[in-house]
C-alpha positions in Angstrom: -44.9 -33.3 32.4 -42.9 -35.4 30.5 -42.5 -35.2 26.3 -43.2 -38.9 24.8 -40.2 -37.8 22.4 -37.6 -38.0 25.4 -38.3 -41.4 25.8 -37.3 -44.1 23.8 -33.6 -43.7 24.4 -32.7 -47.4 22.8 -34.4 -46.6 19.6 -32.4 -47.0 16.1 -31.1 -44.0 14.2 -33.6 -43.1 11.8 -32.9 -41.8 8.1 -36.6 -40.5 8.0 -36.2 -37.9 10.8 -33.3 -36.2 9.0 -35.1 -36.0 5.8 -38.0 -34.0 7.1 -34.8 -32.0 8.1 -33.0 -31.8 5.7 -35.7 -30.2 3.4 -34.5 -26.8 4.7 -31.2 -27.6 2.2 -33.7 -26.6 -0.3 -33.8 -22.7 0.5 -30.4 -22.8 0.7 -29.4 -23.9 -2.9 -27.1 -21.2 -4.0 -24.5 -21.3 -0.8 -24.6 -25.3 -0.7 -23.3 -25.1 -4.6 -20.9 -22.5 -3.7 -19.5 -24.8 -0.9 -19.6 -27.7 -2.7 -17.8 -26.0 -6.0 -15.3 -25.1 -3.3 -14.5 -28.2 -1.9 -14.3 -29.7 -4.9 -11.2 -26.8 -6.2 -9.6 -27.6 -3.0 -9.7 -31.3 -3.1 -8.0 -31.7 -6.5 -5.7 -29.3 -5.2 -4.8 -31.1 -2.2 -4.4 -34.0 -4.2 -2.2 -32.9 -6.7 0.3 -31.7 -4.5 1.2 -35.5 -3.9 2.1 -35.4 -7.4 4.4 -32.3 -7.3 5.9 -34.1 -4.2 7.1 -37.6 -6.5 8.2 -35.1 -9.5 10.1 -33.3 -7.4 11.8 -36.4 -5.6 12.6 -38.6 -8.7 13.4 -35.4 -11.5 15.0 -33.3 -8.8 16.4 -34.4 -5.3 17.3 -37.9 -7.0 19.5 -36.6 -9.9 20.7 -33.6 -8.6 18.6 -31.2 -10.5 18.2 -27.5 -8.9 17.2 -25.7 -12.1 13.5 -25.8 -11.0 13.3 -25.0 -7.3 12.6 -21.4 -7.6 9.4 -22.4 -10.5 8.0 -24.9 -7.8 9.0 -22.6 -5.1 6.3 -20.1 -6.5 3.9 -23.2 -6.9 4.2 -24.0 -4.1 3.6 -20.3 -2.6 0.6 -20.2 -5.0 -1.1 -23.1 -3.7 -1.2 -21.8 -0.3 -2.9 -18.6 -0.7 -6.0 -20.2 -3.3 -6.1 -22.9 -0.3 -5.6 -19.5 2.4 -8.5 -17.7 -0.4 -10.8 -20.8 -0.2 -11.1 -21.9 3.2 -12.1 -18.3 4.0 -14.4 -18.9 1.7 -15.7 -22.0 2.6 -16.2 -20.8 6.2 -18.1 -17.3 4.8 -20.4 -19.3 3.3 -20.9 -21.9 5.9 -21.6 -19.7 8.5 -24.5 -17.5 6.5 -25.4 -20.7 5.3 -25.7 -21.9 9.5 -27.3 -18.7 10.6 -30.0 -18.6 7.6 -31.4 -22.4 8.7 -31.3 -21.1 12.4 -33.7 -18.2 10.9 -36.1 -20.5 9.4 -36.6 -22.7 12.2 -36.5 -20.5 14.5 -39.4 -18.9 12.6 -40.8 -22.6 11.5 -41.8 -23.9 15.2 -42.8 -20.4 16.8 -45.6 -20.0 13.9 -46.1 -23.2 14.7 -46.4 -22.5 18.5 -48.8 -19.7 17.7 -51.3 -22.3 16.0 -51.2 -25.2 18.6 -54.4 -25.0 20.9 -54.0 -24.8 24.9 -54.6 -28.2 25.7 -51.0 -28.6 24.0 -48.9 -26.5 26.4 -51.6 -28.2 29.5 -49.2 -31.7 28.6 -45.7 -30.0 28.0 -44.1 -27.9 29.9 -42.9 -24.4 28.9 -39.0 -25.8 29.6 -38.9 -28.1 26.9 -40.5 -26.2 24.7 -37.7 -23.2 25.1 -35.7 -25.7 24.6 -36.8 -26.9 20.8 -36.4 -23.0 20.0 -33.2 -23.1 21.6 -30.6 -25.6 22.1 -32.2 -28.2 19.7 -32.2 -26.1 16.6 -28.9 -24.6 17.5 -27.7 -28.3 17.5 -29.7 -28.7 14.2 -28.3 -25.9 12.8 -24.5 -26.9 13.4 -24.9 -30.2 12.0 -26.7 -29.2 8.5 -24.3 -26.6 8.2 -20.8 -27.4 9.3 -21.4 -31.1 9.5 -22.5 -31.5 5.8 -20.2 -29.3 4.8 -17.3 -31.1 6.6 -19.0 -34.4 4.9 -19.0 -32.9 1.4 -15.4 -32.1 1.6 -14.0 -35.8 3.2 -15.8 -37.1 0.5 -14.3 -35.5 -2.0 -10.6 -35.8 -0.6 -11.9 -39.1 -0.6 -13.0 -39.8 -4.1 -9.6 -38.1 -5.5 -7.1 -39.8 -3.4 -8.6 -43.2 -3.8 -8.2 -42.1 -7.7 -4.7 -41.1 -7.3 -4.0 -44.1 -5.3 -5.1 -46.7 -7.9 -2.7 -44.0 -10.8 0.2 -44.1 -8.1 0.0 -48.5 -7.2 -3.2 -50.8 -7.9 -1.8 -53.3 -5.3 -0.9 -51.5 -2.4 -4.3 -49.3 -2.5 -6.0 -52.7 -1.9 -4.6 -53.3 0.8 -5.4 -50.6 2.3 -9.2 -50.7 1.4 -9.3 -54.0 2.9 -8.9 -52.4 6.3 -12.0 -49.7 5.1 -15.1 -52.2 5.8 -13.5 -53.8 9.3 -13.4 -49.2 10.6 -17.2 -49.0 9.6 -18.3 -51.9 11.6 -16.6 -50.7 14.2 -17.7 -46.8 13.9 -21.3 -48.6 13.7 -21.0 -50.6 16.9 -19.4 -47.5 18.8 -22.2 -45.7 17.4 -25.0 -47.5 18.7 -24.1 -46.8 22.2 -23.1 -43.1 21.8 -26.8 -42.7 20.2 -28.3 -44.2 23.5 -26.1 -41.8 26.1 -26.8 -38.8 24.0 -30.5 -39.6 23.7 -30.0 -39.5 27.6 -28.0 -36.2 27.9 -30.7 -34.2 26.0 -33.6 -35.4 27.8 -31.8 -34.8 30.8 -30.8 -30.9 29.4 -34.8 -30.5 28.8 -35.8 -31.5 32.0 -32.9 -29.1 33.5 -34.3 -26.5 31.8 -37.8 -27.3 32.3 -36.6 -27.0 36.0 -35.5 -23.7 35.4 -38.8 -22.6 34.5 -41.1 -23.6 36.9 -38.9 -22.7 40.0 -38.8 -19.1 38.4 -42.8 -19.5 38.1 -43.2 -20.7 41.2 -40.9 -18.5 43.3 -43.6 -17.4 45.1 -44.9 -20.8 46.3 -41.5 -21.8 47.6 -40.6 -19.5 50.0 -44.1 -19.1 51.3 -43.8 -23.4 51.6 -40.3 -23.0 53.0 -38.7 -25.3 49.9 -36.2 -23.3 48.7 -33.4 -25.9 50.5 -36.0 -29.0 48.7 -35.9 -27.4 45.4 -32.2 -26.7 45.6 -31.2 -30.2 46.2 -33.6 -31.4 43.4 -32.0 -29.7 40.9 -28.5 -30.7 42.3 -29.4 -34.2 42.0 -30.6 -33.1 37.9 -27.1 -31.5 37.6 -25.0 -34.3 38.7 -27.1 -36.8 36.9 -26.8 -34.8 33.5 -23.1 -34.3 34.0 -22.0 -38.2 34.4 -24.4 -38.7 31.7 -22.8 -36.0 29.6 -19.2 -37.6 30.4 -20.1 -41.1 29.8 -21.0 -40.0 26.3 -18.3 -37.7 25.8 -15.6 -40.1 26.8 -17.3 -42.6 24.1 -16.8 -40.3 21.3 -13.3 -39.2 22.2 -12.4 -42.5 22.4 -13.9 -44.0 19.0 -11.3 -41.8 17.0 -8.5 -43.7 18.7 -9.7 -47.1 18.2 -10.7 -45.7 14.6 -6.6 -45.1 14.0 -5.5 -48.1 15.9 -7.1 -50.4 12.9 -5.9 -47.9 10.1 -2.6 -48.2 11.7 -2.7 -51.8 11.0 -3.2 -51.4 7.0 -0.7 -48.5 7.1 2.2 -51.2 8.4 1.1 -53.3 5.8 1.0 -50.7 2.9 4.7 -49.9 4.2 6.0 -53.0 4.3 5.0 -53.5 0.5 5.9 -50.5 -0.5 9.6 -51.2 1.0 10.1 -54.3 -1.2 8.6 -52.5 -4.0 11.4 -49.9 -4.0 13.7 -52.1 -3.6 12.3 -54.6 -6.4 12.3 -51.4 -8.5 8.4 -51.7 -9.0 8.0 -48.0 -8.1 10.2 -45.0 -7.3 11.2 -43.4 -4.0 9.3 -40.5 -5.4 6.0 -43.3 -5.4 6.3 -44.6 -2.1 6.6 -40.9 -0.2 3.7 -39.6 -2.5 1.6 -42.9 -1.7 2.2 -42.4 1.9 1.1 -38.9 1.8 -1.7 -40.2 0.3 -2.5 -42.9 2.6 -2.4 -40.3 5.0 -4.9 -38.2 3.5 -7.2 -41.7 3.3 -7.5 -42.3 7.0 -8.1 -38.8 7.7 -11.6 -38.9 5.9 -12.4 -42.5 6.8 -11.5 -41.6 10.7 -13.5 -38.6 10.3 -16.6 -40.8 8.9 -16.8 -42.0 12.2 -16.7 -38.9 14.4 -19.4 -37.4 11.5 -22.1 -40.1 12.6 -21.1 -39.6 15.9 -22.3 -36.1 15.4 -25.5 -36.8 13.2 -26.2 -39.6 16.4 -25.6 -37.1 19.0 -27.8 -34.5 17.0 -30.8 -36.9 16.1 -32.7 -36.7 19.5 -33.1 -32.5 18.9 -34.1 -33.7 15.5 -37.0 -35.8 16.4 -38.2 -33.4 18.8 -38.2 -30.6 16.4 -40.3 -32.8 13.7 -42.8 -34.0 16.7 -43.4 -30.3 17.1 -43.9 -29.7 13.1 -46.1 -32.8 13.0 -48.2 -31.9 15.9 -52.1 -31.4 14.7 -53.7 -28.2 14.8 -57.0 -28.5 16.9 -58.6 -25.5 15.9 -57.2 -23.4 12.7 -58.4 -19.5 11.6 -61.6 -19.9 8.7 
């Protein structure tokens, strides 16, 4: 008994499926705001330490000056316990927020199961349906929470570096978004194909578990038919299949970050080179160039991670659609 929702493995990543989804956001209102006020504290104070870094370069190191070490000193010592204070945060709050959408659909698709006649479970087996309450929303689960969370907080580091970028050199920050559209068609080709093996891996997992199921049901019926050795070899054969499938779409992902910093790489030289004959043109200061590399740093780090995020949503979008065919499936009979 085969799900038609495991099929389909070439289909396109739909933005529909995630916004039935991502409706469950909407009970969680209060610890999304916290998260997001969060990220937003520590991303201008991430950014700003670039600053402190060129300050401390040209008024300090270059002319000698020690009369403010021990002031930036405490800063400094400041700025690492509110980061220390609000990452503990960030993960408090991303974790209830994780195990709360669990909760819901987790309670979601059993009512759900409790309404759906028996000619439903006589076309899908009890495997894959453990497997929706299980594994799928776990999946579901890690994405809306951590994922979006993650994506809320590149985004921001984003939004203020590129900002103190253009303050820091207009010219050498255009260079380096030139490199920006050539990593997303790349992330989106990579991504194509690591949606089609993941598609694969979780149909496979269903039918593993599925497997699981109906041997345990149907104990009986093997030893008394002398299949134990038939059945054992079946599943074998399931294993082996679902763990090539599961490394062909692992090794795809871990490679994409790679080719991902390969390119940024290439605008990095490029930003350095400029940056060089900039110092020595005296167009900017010492102090410039190290803070705009730090920054450049903290650029790729976000776009890079852009890619591994919708490598993620991808890899997640098959529990997805299976979760929504179960919400969208029609109740035969309902209570008066």
């Amino acid at each position: 008994m085969e799900e038609m929702i495991e099929d389909g493995l070439d289909e396109k990543f739909k933005f529909n499926v995630w916004k039935d989804i991502l409706t469950e956001f909407g009970k969680e209102r209060a610890l999304f705001a916290g998260v997001l006020f969060i990220h937003l504290l520590m991303g201008f104070f991430d950014v700003s330490t670039t600053f402190i870094t060129k300050y401390i370069i040209d008024s300090l190191i270059l002319k000698e000056n020690s009369s403010l070490i021990g002031f930036f000193s405490l800063l400094s010592i400041g700025l690492t316990l509110c980061f220390f204070t609000l990452i503990f945060l960030a993960i408090w709050l991303c974790g209830k927020m994780e195990e709360n959408i669990l909760h819901n659909l987790r309670v979601r698709i059993f009512k759900k199961y409790q309404m759906l006649s028996l000619s439903f479970y006589d076309t899908h087996a009890v495997g894959h349906l453990m497997a929706r309450i299980t594994s799928d929303i776990e999946k579901i689960g890690e994405v809306m929470a951590w994922g979006f969370s993650e994506l809320m907080w590149q985004v921001i580091v984003l939004f203020f570096t590129i900002i103190a970028m253009f303050m820091l050199n207009g010219a050498l920050t255009l260079i380096i978004l030139v490199v920006t559209p050539i990593i997303m068609f790349v992330a989106w080709m990579m991504n194509k194909v690591i949606l089609r093996r993941n598609r694969l891996v979780s149909k496979l997992n269903s039918q593993i578990i599925s497997t699981y199921d109906e041997n345990i049901k149907g104990l009986l019926t093997a030893k008394t038919l002398n299949r134990e050795a038939i059945n054992d070899e079946d599943f074998s054969n399931l294993s082996l299949e679902m763990r090539r499938a599961s490394v062909r779409a692992t090794r795809t992902m871990v490679f994409m970050p790679f080719v991902i910093a390969g390119i940024s790489s290439i605008g990095t030289f490029f930003v350095n080179i400029g940056g060089a004959n900039y110092v020595m043109q005296n167009v900017i200061t010492i102090g410039t160039l190290v803070s705009f590399s730090a920054l450049l740093a903290k650029l790729m780090e976000p776009i890079a991670w852009f890619a591994e995020l919708f490598a993620w949503v991808v890899s997640a979008q098959a529990s997805v659609e299976r979760v929504i065919a179960v919400f969208k499936e029609k109740v035969e009979i309902a209570d008066s």
